[in-house]
C-alpha positions as CSV (number, residue, x, y, z in Angstrom):
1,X,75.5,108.2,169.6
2,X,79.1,106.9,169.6
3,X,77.9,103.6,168.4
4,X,76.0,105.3,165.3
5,X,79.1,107.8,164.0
6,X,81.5,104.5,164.2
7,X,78.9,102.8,162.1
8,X,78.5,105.7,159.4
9,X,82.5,106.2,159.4
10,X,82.7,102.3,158.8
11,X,80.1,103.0,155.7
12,X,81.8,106.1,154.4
13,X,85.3,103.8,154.4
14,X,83.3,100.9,152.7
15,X,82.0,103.8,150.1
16,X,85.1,105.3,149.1
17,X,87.3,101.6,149.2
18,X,84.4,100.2,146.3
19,X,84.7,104.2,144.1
20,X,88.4,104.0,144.1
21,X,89.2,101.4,141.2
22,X,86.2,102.5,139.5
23,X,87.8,105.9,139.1
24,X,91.1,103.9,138.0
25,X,89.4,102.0,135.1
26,X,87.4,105.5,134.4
27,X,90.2,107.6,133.5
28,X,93.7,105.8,132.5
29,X,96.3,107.5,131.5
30,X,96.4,108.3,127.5
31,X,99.7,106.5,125.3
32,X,99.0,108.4,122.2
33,X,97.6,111.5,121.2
34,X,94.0,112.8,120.8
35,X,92.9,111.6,117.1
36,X,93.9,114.6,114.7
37,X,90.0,115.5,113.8
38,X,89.7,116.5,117.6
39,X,92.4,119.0,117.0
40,X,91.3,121.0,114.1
41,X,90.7,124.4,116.2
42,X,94.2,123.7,117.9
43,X,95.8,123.6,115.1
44,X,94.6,126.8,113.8
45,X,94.7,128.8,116.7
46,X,98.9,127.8,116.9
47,X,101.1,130.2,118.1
48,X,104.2,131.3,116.4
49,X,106.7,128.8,117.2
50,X,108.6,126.3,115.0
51,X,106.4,123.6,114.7
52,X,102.5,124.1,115.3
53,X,101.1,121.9,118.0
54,X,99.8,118.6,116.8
55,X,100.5,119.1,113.4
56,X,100.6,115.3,111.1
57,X,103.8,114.4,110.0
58,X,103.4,111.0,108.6
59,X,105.1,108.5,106.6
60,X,103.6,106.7,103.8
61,X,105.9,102.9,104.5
62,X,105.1,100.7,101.5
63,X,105.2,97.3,102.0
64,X,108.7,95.9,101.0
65,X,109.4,97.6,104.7
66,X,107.0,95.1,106.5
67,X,108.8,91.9,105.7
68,X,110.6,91.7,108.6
69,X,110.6,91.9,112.5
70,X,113.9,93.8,112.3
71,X,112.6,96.3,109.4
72,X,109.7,97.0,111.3
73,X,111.1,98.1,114.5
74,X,114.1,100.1,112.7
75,X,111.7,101.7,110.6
76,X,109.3,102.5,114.0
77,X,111.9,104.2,115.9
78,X,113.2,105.6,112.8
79,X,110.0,107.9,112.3
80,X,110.2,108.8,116.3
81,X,113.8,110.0,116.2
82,X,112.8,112.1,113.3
83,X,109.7,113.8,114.5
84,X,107.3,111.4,112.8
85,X,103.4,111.0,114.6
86,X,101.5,108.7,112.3
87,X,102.9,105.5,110.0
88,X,100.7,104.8,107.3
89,X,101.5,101.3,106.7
90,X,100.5,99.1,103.2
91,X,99.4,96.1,104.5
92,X,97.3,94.9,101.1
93,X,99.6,95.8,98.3
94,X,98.1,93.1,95.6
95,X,95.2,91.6,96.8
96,X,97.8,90.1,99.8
97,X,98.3,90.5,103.2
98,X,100.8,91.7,105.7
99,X,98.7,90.9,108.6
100,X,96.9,87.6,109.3
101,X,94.1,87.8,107.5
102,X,91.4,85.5,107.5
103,X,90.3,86.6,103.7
104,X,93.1,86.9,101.7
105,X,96.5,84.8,101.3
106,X,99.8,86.1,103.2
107,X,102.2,87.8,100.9
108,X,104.7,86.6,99.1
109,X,107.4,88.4,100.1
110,X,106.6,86.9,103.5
111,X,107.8,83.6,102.8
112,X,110.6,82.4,104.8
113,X,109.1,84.8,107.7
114,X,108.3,82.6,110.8
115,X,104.2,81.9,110.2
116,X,103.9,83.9,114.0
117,X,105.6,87.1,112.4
118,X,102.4,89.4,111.9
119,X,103.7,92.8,110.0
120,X,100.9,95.1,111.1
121,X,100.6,93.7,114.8
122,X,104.3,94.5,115.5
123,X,104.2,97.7,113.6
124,X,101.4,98.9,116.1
125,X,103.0,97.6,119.2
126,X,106.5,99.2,118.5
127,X,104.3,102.5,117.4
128,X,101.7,102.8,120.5
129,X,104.4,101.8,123.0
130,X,106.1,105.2,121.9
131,X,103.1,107.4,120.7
132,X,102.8,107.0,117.5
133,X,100.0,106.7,115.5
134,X,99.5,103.9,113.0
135,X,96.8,103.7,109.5
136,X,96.5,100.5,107.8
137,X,97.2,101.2,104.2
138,X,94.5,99.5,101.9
139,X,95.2,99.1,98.1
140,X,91.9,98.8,96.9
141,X,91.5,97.8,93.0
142,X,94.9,97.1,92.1
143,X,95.7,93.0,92.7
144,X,98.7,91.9,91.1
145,X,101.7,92.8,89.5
146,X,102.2,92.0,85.7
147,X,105.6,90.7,85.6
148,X,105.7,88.7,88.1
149,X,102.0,86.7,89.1
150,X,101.2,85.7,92.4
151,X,102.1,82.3,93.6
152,X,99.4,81.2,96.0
153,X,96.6,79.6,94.3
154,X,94.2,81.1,96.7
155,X,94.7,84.0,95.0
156,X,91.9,85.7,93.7
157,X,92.8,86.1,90.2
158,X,92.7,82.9,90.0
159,X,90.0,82.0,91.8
160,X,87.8,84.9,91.0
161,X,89.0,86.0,87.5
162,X,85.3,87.2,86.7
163,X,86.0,89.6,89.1
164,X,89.0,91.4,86.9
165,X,88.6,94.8,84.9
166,X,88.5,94.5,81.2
167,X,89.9,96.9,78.7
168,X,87.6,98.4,75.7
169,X,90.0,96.7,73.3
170,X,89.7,92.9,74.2
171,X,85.7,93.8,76.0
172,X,84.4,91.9,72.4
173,X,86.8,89.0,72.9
174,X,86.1,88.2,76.3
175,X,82.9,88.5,76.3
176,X,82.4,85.3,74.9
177,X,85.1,83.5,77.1
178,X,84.1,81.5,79.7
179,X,86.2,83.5,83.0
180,X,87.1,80.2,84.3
181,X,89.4,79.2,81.0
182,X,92.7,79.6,81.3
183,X,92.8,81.4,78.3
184,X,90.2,84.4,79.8
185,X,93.3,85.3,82.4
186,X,96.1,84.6,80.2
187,X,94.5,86.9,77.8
188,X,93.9,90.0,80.0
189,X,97.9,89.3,81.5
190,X,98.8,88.9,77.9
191,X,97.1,93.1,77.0
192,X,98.6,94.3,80.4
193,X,102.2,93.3,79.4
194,X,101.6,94.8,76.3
195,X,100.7,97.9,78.2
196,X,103.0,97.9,81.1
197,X,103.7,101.7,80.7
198,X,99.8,102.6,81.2
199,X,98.9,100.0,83.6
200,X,100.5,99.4,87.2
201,X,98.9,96.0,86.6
202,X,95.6,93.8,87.1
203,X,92.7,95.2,88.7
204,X,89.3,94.4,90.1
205,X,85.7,95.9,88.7
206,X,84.4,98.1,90.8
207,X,80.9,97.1,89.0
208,X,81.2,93.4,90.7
209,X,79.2,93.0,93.6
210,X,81.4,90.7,95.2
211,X,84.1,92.6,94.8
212,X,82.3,95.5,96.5
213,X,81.4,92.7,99.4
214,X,85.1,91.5,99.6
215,X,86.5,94.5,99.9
216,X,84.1,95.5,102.6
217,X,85.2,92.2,104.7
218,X,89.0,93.3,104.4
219,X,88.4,96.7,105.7
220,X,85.9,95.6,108.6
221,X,88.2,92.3,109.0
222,X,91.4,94.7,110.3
223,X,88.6,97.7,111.9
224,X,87.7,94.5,114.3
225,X,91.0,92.8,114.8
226,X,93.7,95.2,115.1
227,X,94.1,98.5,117.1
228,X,94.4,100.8,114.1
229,X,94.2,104.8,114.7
230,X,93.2,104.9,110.7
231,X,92.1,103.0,108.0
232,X,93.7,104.3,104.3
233,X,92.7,103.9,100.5
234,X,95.0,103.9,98.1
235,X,94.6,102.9,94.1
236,X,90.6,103.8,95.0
237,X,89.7,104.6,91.4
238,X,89.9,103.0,88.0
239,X,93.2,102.6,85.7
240,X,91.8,104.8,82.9
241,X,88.9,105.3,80.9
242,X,89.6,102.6,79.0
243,X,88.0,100.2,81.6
244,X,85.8,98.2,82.8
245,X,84.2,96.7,79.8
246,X,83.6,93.0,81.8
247,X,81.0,91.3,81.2
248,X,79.6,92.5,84.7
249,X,80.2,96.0,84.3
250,X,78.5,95.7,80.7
251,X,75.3,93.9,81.8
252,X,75.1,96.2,85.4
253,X,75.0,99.5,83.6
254,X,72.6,97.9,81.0
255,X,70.2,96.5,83.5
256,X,70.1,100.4,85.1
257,X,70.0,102.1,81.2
258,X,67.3,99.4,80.0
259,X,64.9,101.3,82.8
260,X,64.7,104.8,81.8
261,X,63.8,103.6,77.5
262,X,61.2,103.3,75.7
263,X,60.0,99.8,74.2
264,X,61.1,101.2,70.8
265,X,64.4,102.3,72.2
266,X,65.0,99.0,74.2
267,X,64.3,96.3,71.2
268,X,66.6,98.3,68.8
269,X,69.7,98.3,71.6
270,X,69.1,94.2,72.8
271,X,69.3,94.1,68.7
272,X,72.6,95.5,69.0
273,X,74.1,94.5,71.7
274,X,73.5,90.7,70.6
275,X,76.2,91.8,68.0
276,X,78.1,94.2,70.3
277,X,78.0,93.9,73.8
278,X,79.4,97.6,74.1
279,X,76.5,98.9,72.5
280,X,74.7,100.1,75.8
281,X,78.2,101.9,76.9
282,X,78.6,103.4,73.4
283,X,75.1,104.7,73.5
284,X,75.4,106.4,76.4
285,X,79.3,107.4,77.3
286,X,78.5,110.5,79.5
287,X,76.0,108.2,81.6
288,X,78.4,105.2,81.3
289,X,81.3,107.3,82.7
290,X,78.7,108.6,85.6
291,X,77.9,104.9,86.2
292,X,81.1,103.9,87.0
293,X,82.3,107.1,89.1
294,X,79.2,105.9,91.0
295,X,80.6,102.3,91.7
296,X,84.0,103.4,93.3
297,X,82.3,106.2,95.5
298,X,79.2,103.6,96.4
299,X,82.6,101.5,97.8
300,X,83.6,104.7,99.8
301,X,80.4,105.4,101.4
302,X,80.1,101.3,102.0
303,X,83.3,101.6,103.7
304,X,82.8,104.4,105.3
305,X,79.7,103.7,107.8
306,X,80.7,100.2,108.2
307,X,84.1,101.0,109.7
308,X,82.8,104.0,111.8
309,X,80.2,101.4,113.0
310,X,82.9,99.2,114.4
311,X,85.8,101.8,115.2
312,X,84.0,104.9,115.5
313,X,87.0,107.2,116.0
314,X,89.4,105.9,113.4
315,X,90.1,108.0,110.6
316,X,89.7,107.3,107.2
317,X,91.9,108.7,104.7
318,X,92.4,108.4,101.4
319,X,95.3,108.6,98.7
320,X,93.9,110.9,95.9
321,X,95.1,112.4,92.4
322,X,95.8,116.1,93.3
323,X,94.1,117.1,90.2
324,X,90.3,117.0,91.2
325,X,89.0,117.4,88.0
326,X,91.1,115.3,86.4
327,X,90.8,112.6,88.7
328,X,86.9,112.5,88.7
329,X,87.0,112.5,84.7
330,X,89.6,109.9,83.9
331,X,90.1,107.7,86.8
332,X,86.6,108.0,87.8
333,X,87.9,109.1,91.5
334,X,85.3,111.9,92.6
335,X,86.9,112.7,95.8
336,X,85.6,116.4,96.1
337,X,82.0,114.5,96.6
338,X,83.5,112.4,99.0
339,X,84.2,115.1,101.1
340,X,81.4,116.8,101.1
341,X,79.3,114.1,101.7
342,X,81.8,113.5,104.7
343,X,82.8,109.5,103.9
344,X,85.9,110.8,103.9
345,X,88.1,112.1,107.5
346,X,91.2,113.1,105.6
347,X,92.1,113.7,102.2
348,X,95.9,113.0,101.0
349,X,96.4,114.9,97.6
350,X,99.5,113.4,95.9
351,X,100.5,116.3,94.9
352,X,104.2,114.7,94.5
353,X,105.8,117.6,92.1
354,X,109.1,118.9,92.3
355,X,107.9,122.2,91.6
356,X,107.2,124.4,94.6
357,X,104.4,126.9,92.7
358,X,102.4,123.8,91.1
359,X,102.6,122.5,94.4
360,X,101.1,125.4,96.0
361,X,98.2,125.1,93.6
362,X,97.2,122.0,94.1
363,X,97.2,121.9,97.5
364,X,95.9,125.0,98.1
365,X,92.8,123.9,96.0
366,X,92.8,120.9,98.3
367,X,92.2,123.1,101.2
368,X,89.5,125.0,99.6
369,X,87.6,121.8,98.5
370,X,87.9,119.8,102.5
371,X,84.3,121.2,103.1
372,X,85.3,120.7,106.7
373,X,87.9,118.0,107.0
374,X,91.3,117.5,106.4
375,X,94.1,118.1,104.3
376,X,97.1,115.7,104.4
377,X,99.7,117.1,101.8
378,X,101.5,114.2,100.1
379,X,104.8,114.9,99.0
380,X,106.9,113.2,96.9
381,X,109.8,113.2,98.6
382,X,111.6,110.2,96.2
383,X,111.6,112.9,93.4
384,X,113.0,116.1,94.9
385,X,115.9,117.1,97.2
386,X,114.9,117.0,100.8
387,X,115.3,120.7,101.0
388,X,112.6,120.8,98.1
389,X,110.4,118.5,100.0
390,X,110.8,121.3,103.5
391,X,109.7,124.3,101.2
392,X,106.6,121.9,100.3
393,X,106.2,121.4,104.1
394,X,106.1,125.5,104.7
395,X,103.7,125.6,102.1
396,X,101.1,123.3,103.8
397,X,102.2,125.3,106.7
398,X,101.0,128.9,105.3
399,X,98.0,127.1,103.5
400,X,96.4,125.8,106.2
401,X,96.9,122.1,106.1
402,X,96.9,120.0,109.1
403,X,99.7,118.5,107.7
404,X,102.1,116.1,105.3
405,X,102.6,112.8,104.5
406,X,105.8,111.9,102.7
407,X,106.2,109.1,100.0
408,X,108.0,107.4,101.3
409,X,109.9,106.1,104.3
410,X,111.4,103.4,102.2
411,X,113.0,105.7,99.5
412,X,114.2,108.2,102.7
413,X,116.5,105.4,103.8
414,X,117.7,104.3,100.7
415,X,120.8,105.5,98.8
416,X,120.2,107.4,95.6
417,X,121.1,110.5,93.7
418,X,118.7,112.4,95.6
419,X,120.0,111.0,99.0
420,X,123.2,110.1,98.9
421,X,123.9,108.8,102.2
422,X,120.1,107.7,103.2
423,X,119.6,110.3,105.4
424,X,116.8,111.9,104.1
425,X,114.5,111.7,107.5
426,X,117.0,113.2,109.3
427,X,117.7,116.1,106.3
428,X,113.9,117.5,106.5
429,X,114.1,116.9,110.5
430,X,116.9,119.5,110.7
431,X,115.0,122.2,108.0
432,X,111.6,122.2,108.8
433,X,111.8,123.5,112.5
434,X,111.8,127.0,111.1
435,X,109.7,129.6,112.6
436,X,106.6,130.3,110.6
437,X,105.6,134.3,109.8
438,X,103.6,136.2,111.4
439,X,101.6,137.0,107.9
440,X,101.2,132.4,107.5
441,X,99.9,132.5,110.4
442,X,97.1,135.1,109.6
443,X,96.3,133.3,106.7
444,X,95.6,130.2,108.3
């Protein structure tokens, strides 16, 4: 009898010994916070209190901040002394790279830097280690700057300049140029320049398949590599109605138009369109302007499921015109379908007005139009006082926004007119922490 309970006590120790760093690995301890869509209900159901629990205050940090190690940890403990809990960091400004891609050519501005210095890598290092969430900020069409090319070869304008948008104005002339000339590229810097008040500078078809596919690499290419807590569009959407007239765009809608006439129809357009290759687009404008609000959201949804394949819980968030309306009919950037369709986690209205009532409007359409998801209220704090940008804040408060973003970290520590002694962070620290009213709170 003695001999059997010494050999089940021996088992029992044996049992518990082999559970006990199972139960370690099972359950570490959390460094940041749960991801903000888990916290929806929370967030409504705050108390009254100065700052409701879990809300997003984030910092859009454009890239001119990641060209350092030094930059990148001041910036890092910057936000976290000011109340900060997610960086959304630019790390593709112009077709480039602040990270070390294995698609695209390292930035310019990174030259100098020692080849080991990787932007994003340090950004979420100094962030995790202290709680703070980090999003990869993703410029999407936009690729270079007009005044000033990119150097490295490798880039793809001037590898892929069959890839580039086209403007209505030149569509005729290009048509017939061979992408590969010099004279296609020179051509299309040559009408940008010209334009440099309309145009932020050269972009990317969203027609061309391999731009779709490239894109998709990028996105999947930092989902894999890097411990992101998001993944963010920005410039997701088309300069103006006045492209893409490429040769690709022109032939792609054709190919889809060409199905839906009859013979009669089809011969007398190919007649045309030997003469003008617009004549498809000009034919049909309401469907042409459908067709290519279909490429950019096609992107979306692309994007969408292939990073949630990889990274299931990261959130994807987009920079969008505050306008709806007006950002589905002239940038072709439909982002009320993208919500509803859900291939979108967060929308970030840039809603960047000085004026507290237009503000209000916008964003409070915003909320109306999540259909489920969230609201991010981008404010534009380089063009207000940063007491105007803490009355924005209460307002995404009393609407019912999970929270703000504020464009930008780089202009809050620089001196200017509006912040005189590049304290801005710690101005809208010090103001926001007001209790919210009993009647915001029943109206969130």
């Amino acid at each position: 009898m003695r001999r059997a309970v010494s050999i089940i006590a021996a088992y029992l120790i044996l049992l518990l010994t082999a559970l006990l760093p199972a139960q370690k690995t099972a359950a570490p301890s959390p460094t940041l916070p749960p991801p903000p869509q888990m916290q929806i209900g929370l967030v409504n159901a705050a108390p009254a209190q100065d700052v409701p629990p879990y809300e997003v205050r984030a910092l859009w940090v454009v890239r001119h901040t990641m060209t350092s190690p030094q930059a990148v940890k001041e910036m890092v403990a910057r936000a976290k002394a000011n109340g900060f809990t997610d960086l959304i960091v630019q790390v593709r400004g112009r077709g480039d790279a602040y990270y070390n891609s294995r698609i695209e050519p390292r930035a310019d501005e990174l030259f100098g830097q020692p080849v080991e210095f990787d932007p994003l890598a340090l950004a979420l290092d100094e962030a995790h280690r202290i709680g703070i969430r980090v999003h990869a900020w993703i410029n999407i069409y936009v690729v270079a700057n007009i005044e000033e090319l990119p150097q490295s070869k490798e880039h793809l304008i001037y590898q892929h300049p069959e890839w580039l948008m086209v403007p209505r104005e030149i569509a005729n002339e290009l048509y017939a140029v061979d992408p590969k000339s010099p004279d296609y590229l020179k051509r299309l810097v040559e009408f940008t320049r010209n334009n440099r008040t309309e145009l932020e500078g050269l972009y990317t078809s969203p027609a061309h398949p391999a731009v779709k596919e490239n894109l998709i690499k990028i996105w999947l290419d930092i989902a894999e590599r890097y411990a992101v807590d998001g993944l963010h569009f920005d410039y997701v959407r088309y300069p103006n109605t006045n492209f893409d007239y490429s040769r690709s765009a022109l032939e792609s809608f054709r190919s889809e138009v060409e199905r839906t006439l009859s013979d009669e129809t089809r011969a007398e357009l190919a007649g045309q369109a030997e003469r003008d290759p617009m004549a498809y687009a000009a034919s049909f404008p309401d469907q042409f302007a459908d067709f290519q609000r279909r490429q950019v959201t096609d992107l979306v949804e692309r994007v969408y499921k292939g990073v949630k394949a990889v990274k299931p819980h990261a959130i994807i968030s987009a920079a969008v015109f505050a306008n709806d309306e007006d950002a589905a009919r002239s940038k072709f950037q439909d982002w009320r379908q993208w919500m509803r369709l859900g291939w979108l986690d967060v929308a970030c209205p840039m809603a960047y007005t000085p004026d507290t009532a237009a503000f209000r409007r916008q964003i409070n359409n915003a909320v109306k139009l999540a259909s489920g998801k969230q609201i991010w209220a981008g404010i534009g704090g380089y063009k207000q006082s940063a007491d105007s940008s803490v009355e924005k804040i209460k307002v995404t408060r009393e609407l019912g926004a999970q929270g703000f973003v504020l464009f930008s970290y780089d202009s809050s520590v620089r001196v200017s007119e509006l912040n005189p002694e590049g304290k801005y962070l710690e101005l809208v620290r010090d103001a926001w922490r007001q209790p919210l009213s009993s009647s915001s709170l029943l109206s969130r």
